[in-house]
C-alpha positions as CSV (number, residue, x, y, z in Angstrom):
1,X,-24.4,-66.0,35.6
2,X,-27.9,-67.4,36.3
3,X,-30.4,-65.3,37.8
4,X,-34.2,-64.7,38.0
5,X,-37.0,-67.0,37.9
6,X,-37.1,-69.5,34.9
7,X,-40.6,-69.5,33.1
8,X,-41.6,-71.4,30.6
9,X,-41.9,-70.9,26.6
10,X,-39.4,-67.5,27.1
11,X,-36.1,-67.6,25.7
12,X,-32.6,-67.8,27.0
13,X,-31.5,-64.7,28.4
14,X,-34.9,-63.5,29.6
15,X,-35.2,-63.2,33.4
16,X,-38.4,-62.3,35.7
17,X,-36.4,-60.8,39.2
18,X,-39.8,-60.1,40.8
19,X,-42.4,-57.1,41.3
20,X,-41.7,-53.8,42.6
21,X,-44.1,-51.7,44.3
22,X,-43.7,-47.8,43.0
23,X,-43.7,-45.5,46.8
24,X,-45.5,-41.9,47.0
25,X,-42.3,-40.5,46.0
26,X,-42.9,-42.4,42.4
27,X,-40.0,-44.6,43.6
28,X,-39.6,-48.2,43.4
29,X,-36.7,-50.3,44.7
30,X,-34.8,-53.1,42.0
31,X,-34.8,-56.5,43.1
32,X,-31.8,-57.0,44.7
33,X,-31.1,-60.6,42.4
34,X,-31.7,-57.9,39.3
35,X,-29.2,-55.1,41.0
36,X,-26.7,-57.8,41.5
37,X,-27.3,-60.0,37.9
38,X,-26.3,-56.3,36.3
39,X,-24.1,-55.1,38.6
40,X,-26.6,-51.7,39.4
41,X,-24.3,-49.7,42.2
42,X,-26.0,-47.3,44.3
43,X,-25.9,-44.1,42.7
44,X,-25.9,-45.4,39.4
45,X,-28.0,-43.6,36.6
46,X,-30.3,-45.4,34.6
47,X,-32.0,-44.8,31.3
48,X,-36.0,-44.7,31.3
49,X,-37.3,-45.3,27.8
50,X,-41.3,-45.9,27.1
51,X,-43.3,-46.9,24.3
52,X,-47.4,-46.8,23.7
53,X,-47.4,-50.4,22.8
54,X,-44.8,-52.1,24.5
55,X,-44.3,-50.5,28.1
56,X,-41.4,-49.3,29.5
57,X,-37.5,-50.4,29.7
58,X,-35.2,-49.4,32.1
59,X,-31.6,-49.9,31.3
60,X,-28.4,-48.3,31.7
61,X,-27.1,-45.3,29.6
62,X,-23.8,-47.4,28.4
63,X,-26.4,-50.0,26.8
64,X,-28.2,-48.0,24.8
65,X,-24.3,-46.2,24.0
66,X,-23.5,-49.3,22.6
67,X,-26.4,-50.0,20.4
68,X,-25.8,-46.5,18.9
69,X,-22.0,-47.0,17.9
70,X,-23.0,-50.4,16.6
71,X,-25.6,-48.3,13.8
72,X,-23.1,-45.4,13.2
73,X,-20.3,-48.4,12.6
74,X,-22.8,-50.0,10.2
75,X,-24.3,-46.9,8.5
76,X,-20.5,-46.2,8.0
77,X,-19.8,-49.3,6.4
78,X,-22.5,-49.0,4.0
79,X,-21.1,-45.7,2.8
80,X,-18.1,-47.0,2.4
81,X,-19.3,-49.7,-0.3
């Protein structure tokens, strides 16, 4: 599934879907290319996760679910041995 714009020098799998303008509200609205490339429903709760260096990610709660099982399954492992 393509999607976003293509620049140069980044990697596969990295995307730029566009700016965003942030409302009085501190709203912003998601591209609609990016809402559709990760299938984000209305409704839908995301994850907002911020770092002094880096910036800020948004993401979806089941991502970040993921990653977590993926460490306990490893730490596990390594008790194991």
């Amino acid at each position: 599934m393509g999607g976003g714009k293509h620049v140069l020098g980044q990697s596969k799998g990295r995307h730029i879907f566009g700016t965003a303008r942030v409302g009085d509200r501190g709203q912003i609205v998601i591209p609609k290319e990016a809402r559709t490339f990760y299938q984000i429903q209305t409704g839908d709760t995301l994850l907002i996760l911020g770092d002094d260096e880096n910036g800020m990610i948004i993401t979806k709660p089941d991502v970040l679910n993921k990653l977590a099982n993926t460490i306990l399954d490893q730490i596990g492992k390594e008790e194991e041995n």
